[in-house]
KOLKOL-198416 format. One record per residue (C-alpha): residue in one letter; x, y, z. Coordinates in steps of 0.25 Angstrom, whole numbers, plus 5000, padded with zeros to 4 digits. Layout:
N
AXYZ...
This chain:
760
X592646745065X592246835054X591346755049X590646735063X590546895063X589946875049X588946785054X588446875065X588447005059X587546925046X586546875060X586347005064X586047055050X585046935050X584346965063X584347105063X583747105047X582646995054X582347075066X582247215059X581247155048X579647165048X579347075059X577747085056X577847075040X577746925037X576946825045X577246705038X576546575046X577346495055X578146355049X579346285043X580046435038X580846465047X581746375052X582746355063X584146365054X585546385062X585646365077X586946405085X587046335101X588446395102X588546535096X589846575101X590246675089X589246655078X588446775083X588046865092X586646905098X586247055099X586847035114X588247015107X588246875112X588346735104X587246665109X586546525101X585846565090X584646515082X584346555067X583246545061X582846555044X581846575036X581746465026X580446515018X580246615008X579346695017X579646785030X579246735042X579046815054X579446735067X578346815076X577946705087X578946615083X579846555093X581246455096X581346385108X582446285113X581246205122X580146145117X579346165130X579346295126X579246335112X579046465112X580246485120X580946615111X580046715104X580746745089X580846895086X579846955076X580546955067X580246905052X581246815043X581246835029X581546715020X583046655022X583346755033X583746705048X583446745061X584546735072X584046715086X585146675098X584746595108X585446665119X584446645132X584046785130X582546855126X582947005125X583247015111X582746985098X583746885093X583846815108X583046685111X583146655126X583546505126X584946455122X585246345113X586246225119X587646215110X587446065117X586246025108X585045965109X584246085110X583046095099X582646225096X581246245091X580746365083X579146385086X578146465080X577046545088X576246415090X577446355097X577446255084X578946215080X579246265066X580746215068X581446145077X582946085079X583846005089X585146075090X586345985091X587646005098X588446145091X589746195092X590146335094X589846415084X589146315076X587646295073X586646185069X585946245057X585146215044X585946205031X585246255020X584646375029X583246305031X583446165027X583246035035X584846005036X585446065050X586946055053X588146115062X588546225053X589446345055X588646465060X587846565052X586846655059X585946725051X586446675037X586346535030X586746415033X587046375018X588546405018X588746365033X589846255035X589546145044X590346165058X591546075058X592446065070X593846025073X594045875073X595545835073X596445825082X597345965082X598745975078X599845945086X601046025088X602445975090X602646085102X601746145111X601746315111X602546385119X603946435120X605246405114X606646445115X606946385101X606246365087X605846235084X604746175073X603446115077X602646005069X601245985070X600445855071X599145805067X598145685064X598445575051X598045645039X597845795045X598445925038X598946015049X598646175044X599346275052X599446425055X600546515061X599746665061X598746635071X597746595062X596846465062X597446355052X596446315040X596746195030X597046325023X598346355034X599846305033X599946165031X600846095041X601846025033X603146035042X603646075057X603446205058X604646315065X604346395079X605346495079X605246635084X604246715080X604646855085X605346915073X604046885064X603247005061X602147065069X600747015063X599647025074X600447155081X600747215067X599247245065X598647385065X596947355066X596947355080X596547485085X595647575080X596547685072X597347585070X598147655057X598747745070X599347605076X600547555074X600947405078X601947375085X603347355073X603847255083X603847115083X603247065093X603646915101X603046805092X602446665093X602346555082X600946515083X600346375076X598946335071X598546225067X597446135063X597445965057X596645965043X596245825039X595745755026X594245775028X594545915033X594145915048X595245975056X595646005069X595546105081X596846215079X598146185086X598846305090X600146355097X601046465099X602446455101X603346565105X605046535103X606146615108X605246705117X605846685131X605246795136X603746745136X604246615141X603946655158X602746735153X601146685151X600846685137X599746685130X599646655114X598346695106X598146645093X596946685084X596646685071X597446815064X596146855057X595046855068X596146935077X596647035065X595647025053X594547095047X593747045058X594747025067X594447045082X595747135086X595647225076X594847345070X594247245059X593747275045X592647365047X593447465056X594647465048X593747505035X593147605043X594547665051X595147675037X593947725028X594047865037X592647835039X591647945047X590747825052X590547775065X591747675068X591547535067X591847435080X593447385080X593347225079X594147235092X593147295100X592047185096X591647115108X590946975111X590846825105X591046875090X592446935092X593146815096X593946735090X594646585092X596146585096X597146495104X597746555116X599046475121X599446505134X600946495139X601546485151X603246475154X603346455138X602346345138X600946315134X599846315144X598646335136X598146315122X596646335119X595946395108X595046515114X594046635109X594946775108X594246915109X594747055110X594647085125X594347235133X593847375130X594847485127X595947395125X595347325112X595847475105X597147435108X598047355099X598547255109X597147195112X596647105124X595946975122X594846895129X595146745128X593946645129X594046475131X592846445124X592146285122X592146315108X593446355106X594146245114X593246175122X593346235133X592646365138X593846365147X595646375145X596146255147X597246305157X597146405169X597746525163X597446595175X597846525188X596646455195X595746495185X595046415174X594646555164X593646545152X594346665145X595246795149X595646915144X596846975138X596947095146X597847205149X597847295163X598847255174X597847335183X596547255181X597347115182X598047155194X596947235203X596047115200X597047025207X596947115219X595547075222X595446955217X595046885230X593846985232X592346975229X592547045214X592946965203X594146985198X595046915187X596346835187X597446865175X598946845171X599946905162X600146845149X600846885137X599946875123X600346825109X599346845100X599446745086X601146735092X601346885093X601646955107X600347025110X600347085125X600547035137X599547045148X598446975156X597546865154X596346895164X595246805166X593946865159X592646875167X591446785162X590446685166X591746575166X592446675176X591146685187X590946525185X592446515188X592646615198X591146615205X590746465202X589446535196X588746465184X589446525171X587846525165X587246605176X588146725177X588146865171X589246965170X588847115167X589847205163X589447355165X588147305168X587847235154X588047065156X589047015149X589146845155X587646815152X586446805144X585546845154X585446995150X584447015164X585847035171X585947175165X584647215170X584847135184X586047215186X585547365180X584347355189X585447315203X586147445198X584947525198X584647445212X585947515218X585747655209X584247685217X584447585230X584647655244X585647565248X585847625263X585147515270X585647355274X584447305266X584947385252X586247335254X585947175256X584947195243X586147245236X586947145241X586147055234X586347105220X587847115221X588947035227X589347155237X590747115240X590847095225X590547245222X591347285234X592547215230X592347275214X592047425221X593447415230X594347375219X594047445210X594047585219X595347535226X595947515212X595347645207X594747585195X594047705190X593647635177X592347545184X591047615186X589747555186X589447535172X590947515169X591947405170X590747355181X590847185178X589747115188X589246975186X588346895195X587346745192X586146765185X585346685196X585646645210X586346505212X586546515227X587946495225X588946615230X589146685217X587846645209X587046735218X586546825207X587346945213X588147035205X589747015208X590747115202X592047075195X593447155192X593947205178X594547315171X595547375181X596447435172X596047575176X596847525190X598047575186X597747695176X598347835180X597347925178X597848035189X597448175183X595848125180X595848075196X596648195201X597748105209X599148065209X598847925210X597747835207X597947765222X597547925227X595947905219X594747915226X594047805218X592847815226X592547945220X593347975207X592747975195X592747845187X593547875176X592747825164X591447825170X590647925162X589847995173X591148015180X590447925193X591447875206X591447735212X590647785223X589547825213X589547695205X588047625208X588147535218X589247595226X588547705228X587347655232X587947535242X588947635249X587747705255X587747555264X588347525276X588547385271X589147405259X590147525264X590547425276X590747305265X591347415256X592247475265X592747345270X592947285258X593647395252X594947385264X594847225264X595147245248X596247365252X596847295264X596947165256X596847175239X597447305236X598547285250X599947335247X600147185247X599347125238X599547225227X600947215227X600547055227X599847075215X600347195208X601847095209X601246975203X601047065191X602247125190X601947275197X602147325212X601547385224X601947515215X601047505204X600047605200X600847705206X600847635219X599347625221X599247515230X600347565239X599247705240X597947665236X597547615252X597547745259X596747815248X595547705245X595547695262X595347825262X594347855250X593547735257X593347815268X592947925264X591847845253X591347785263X591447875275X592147805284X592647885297X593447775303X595047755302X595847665295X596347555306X597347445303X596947295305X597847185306X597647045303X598546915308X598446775310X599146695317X599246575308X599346605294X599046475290X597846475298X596746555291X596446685287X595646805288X594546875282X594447015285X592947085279X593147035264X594546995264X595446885269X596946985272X598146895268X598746855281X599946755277X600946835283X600046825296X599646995297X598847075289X598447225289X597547315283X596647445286X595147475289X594147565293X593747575305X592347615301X591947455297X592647335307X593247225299X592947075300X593846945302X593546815300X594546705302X594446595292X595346475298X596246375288X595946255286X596646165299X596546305308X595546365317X595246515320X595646535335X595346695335X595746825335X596946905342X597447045342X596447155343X595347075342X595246925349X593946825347X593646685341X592646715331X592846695318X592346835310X592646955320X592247095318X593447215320X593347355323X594547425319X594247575324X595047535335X596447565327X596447425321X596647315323X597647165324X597147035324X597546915323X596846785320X597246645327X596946515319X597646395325X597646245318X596846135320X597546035327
C-alpha cells in the first residue's frame, strides 16, 4: 500500500508541474508525439483525483524531444463524437506525462466527463483540433488496480502492467493474478477446549509458505514442512496492543502491561514450480477461551505493516513522529489515522464466529472509521466486500439478520445503536447492528457494535433505488456520487426555505416536493425527543435522494433524511443546560451544544420556516405523539433498551420522565391551547388486523392500547383487515363502517374498538 501512496503523491507532482507550466510557450504542430501510454478502467487505490476519489484514469506521454502544447486537442470514448473532452492548456515537456481521470465529470482541470468500462472493448481516441486521430487504442478487460499500458513508455508493445500514474512504465511488472487452488487446512477456525496440530494441504508439486503475525505469506515466509500446534495463546506477549504511535502525544501513553486474550492466527498461500500461486488461505483459532465461546466474534487480520508501519493506517506514521520528536515549531503534520478515502485502505480477512464456530471468511478492504475517536488508541474500523478483493462487492453471510450489507462499521455508542432501533419502523433511515467482540491479528481488541454503513448498497437495499443514480450529502457536501450538481441542487432548496414565505398551502405542497416531509419529520422528532443536541443544519445533517425521477416510490428526486451519530443521547451535560436531568431539556429552544452560533432546533433553516404552516404543524405535531405514544413508549424502550442489556432506568430514567416535558415543550412551540386527552385503542380479534393511527400502526397483541393527544388536531384510524378477515366497524365512542374515520378528542378522549370478523 505504500507504494500505491508513492504512486499518487509522484501523479500529483506530474499534473501539478504540467498544469503550473507555460501553457502558451510552445506550439509544436499536431501528430505522432504524444501518445496514449497507461490506461486504468478500475482505479480503486492507484490514485486519487483532486476530488479525493479513485476514479479511471488516462496518461498521456511525450515521446518527442520537443514540448507540445495540447491547446485544442481532445480524448473521447466515442467516435461519433471526437471532440468529446477538451485537454487542459497545458504544455508536456519531453518524456513528461499528463494524468487525466476519466471520472464523468467537466469542473476540473484533470477531470474528463466519460468513464472508461473495466469490462473492455472501449477504444479511446486522442483527436487534435481537426477532430483527426493522433492515437487511438482498444482497451481490453482490466482487473482492479491494473492497467493496459505501453512498455517502453512510447513504443508499440501494450500489456497489462502494474500501475504507475505519472511515472515510467520501464520498471512496471506485468500484472499477475492468483492461479492455484488455495491451501487447505486440516480444521476450520474457531474455538477449542484443547490444543491440537493442524496440517495444511496443497496441489502435486506446490510449496506451502506460511505466516503466524498477521502478515501476507511470500515464497519469502515459513515453509510448511510439518503439522503445526494450536495451543493457547493468551500467555504470549502483547504485540499490536504494546504499541505507543497511536495517539498524537503518544510518549505520554502508556499501553496497556497486560496480556490481553489471544488467537493463533494462520496464512498461507501454494507456491508452485513456475511460480504462480494461489489466493491466501487464512484462519484464526482461539483454544481455551470458554468465555468468547456464546459471544459474536469477529477476527481481523491484516498485514502488520500497512496497520502499524511507517505508513501504517492506525498510527501517527513517519512524517508525524519525525516531526512530534524533532520539537519542531512548524505546523503539524496530518496523523495517518486521520487520512480518509480509497488510499487509506488496506486488504484484510475478517472471520466471523458465532457459538465458537465459523460463520464467515472473506477477504475485505479495512479503514480507520469515525471523527474524534480516531485520537484514541482503541480505534474503530470501517469494513468493505469489494469485487476485487473477493469477488463479491457483498459478505457472503447475513451478519445482520435479514440484511444482505456491502460494508459496516466498527463503532462504539450504545446510544446511537440503540435510539436507532426505536424508530426503525419510521420514515427516516436508520441502521441495524449487533455486539461483537473484535480481535485484531489474534489479540483481544474491544468489543462493541457492528452497524451497517450508509451507501449506495444501503439505498438500493433498503429503498430498491438504483445504487448508480443516488447521491448522499453529508453536511451538505455529496458523498455517494459523481454528480457534484447535487451540492448546488441542495444549497439553492436551502436558500428556497431561508427567503420562502412558507405561510400559505401552495408553499407548503412546493416544498413538499423538494423533500420527502414525513422523512424530515421523523428525523426532527427523534432527534428533539432524544435531546440530541449535536445535529444542526450543517452538522451531523445525512440526506440522500435519486439524482432523476424514476416514478418509483423512493426514486422520486426528493430529498430523504437518515439517522446517525446519537452518541450525544446519553451525555450528561447538566450544568451548560441548567437542569437536573437531560429528560427536563427544552430541546426546542436550548442551544445546540457544538453549533458555533449557539442556534436552537427551532432556528435551524427548514424548521423554522415550515413551522410558520398549518400543514406542517398539524403533520408535525401528530407525528411527534404517534412517535412518543409508540417508539419512545415506556414499552418499547424497555423492549429495546433489555435486548441490549440496559432498563427502563437508563439515562437516569429518561424514558420513564421524558413524556411529560416533550408534551409539554410541544405545546408551547407550537402554541397549542388544547389538553392533553387519552385515546384508547382495542380490537376484538387480535388475529384479525390492525390499526393505523396518523403515521403509526399502535401494537395491539394484547388487544388494548393507549396513548395521549392534543386535542387541538383530531386523530385518524384506518383499519387494515388480515388476510381471511374483513373490517365489520367501529365500537365504543365512536361507531361507523367506514374504513379511515376522523376523531375528535376534545371531548375528554376517547375508546374504541375495531371489530374484524373472518371470512367464512
Amino acid at each position: 500500500m505504500g507504494g500505491l501512496r508513492k504512486a499518487a503523491l509522484l501523479l500529483g507532482i506530474a499534473v501539478l508541474s504540467l498544469l503550473a507550466g507555460e501553457a502558451l510557450r510552445y506550439f509544436t504542430e499536431p501528430g505522432q508525439t504524444v501518445c496514449i501510454n497507461e490506461i486504468c478502467s478500475s482505479n480503486k487505490r492507484v490514485a486519487a483525483d483532486s476530488y479525493g476519489e479513485c476514479s479511471d484514469y488516462i496518461e498521456l506521454y511525450n515521446a518527442s524531444d520537443s514540448p507540445v502544447s495540447l491547446s485544442g486537442w481532445y480524448l473521447t470514448d466515442d467516435t461519433e463524437d471526437r471532440k468529446k473532452a477538451a485537454l487542459p492548456d497545458v504544455t508536456i515537456e519531453p518524456g513528461a506525462y499528463l494524468v487525466l481521470f476519466a471520472n464523468g465529470r467537466d469542473d476540473s482541470e484533470d477531470s474528463l466527463p466519460f468513464k472508461i468500462s473495466a469490462a473492455g472493448g472501449e477504444t479511446i481516441l486522442l483527436t487534435d483540433s481537426e477532430g483527426n486521430t493522433v492515437d487511438s487504442v482498444a482497451v481490453p478487460e482490466l482487473r482492479a488496480d491494473t492497467v493496459y499500458a505501453r512498455r517502453p513508455d512510447g513504443s508499440d508493445t501494450w500489456a497489462v502492467l502494474e500501475a504507475s500514474p505519472g511515472v515510467s512504465n520501464d520498471g512496471s511488472a506485468a500484472a499477475r493474478e492468483a492461479t492455484l487452488e488455495e491451501p487447505v487446512f486440516s480444521v476450520e477456525g474457531g474455538f477449542y477446549d484443547e490444543a491440537f496440530y493442524l496440517e495444511i494441504q496443497a496441489g502435486e508439486g506446490e510449496t506451502v509458505y506460511y505466516t503466524l503475525d498477521g502478515s501476507e505469506p511470500t515464497a519469502q515466509s515459513e515453509v510448511y514442512t510439518e503439522s503445526i500446534l494450536i495451543e493457547d495463546a493468551s500467555a504470549n506477549p502483547n504485540v499490536y496492543n504494546a504499541i505507543q504511535n497511536v495517539t498524537t502525544d503518544w510518549l505520554d501513553y502508556t499501553p496497556t502491561e497486560e496480556n490481553v486474550d489471544k488467537g493463533t492466527v494462520i496464512r498461507a498461500i501454494a507456491v508452485d514450480e513456475e511460480g504462480n500461486f494461489s489466493e491466501i488461505t487464512t484462519a484464526t483459532y482461539f483454544v481455551g477461551l470458554d468465555a468468547y465461546e456464546d459471544a459474536d466474534v469477529l477476527s481481523l487480520v491484516a498485514d502488520p505493516e500497512e496497520l502499524f508501519g511507517e505508513d501504517g493506517i492506525y498510527v501517527t506514521g513517519k512524517e508525524y513522529d519525525e516531526w512530534y520528536l524533532s520539537g519542531s515549531d512548524e505546523e503539524e503534520p496530518t496523523p495517518n489515522y486521520e487520512q480518509k478515502g480509497a488510499l487509506w485502505e488496506i486488504d484484510c480477512n475478517l472471520e466471523m464466529f458465532e457459538s465458537g464456530g465459523s460463520v464467515l471468511n472473506q477477504a475485505a478492504g479495512l479503514r480507520i472509521q469515525g471523527g474524534s475517536s480516531r485520537a484514541s488508541a482503541k480505534k474503530r474500523f470501517s469494513v468493505y466486500a469489494r469485487e476485487e478483493y473477493s469477488g463479491s462487492d457483498y459478505f457472503d453471510y447475513e451478519i445482520l439478520e435479514g440484511k444482505q450489507l456491502h460494508s459496516f462499521a466498527l463503532r462504539s455508542g450504545f446510544a446511537n445503536v440503540a435510539m436507532q432501533e426505536l424508530v426503525e419502523e419510521r420514515s427516516v433511515g436508520t441502521q441495524s447492528a449487533r455486539e461483537v467482540v473484535v480481535f485484531l491479528n489474534g489479540e483481544y481488541w474491544y468489543t462493541t457494535y457492528i452497524q451497517e454503513k450508509y451507501s449506495k448498497y444501503y439505498l438500493s437495499e433498503e429503498y430498491g433505488v438504483d445504487m448508480e443514480d443516488v447521491a448522499i450529502l453529508r453536511n451538505y457536501s455529496v458523498t455517494g456520487s459523481s454528480d457534484s450538481s447535487m451540492e448546488a441542487e441542495f444549497a439553492e432548496m436551502m436558500e428556497f426555505f431561508q427567503n420562502g414565505d412558507f405561510s400559505t398551502e401552495e408553499a407548503f405542497e412546493e416544498a413538499c416536493e423538494k423533500i420527502d416531509m414525513q422523512s424530515y419529520i421523523d428525523f426532527m422528532v427523534t432527534n428533539i425527543y432524544l435531546c440530541n443536541m449535536d445535529m444542526s443544519d450543517r452538522y451531523n445533517q445525512l440526506t440522500w435522494r435519486t439524482c432523476e425521477d424514476d416514478g418509483t416510490e423512493y426514486g422520486d428526486g426528493k430529498f430523504r433524511w437518515l439517522l446517525y451519530d446519537l452518541d450525544y443521547v446519553e451525555t450528561n451535560h447538566l450544568d451548560f443546560y441548567e437542569v437536573g436531568n437531560m429528560a427536563e431539556l427544552n430541546s426546542f429552544t436550548a442551544p445546540i451544544r457544538f453549533d458555533v452560533n449557539g442556534s436552537s432546533m427551532d432556528e435551524m433553516i427548514l424548521f423554522s420556516a415550515l413551522r410558520d404552516n398549518e400543514s406542517f404543524r398539524e403533520q408535525f405535531v401528530t407525528s411527534f405523539l404517534d412517535m412518543a405514544n409508540t417508539c419512545f413508549s415506556l414499552e418499547h424502550a424497555t423492549e429495546v433498551l433489555e435486548k441490549w442489556g440496559e432498563d427502563i432506568h437508563w439515562h437516569n430514567d429518561f424514558f420513564l420522565l421524558r413524556f411529560d416535558y416533550a408534551a409539554e415543550y410541544l405545546a408551547e412551540e407550537f402554541s397549542l391551547t388544547g389538553t392533553l386527552e387519552e385515546l384508547t385503542l382495542s380490537i376484538n380479534d387480535t388475529e384479525g388486523g390492525s390499526v393505523q393511527l396518523n403515521t403509526c400502526t399502535p401494537d395491539l397483541s394484547d388487544g388494548s392500547w393507549s396513548g395521549k393527544y392534543y386535542t387541538d388536531y383530531p386523530v385518524t384510524l384506518t383499519a387494515v383487515a388480515a388476510s381471511g378477515y374483513r373490517f365489520v366497524g367501529w365500537t365504543g365512542s365512536v361507531t361507523g363502517s367506514e374504513e379511515t374515520i376522523t376523531v375528535d378528542l376534545a371531548g375528554g378522549g376517547a375508546q374504541i374498538e375495531a371489530v374484524f370478523e373472518k371470512i367464512e
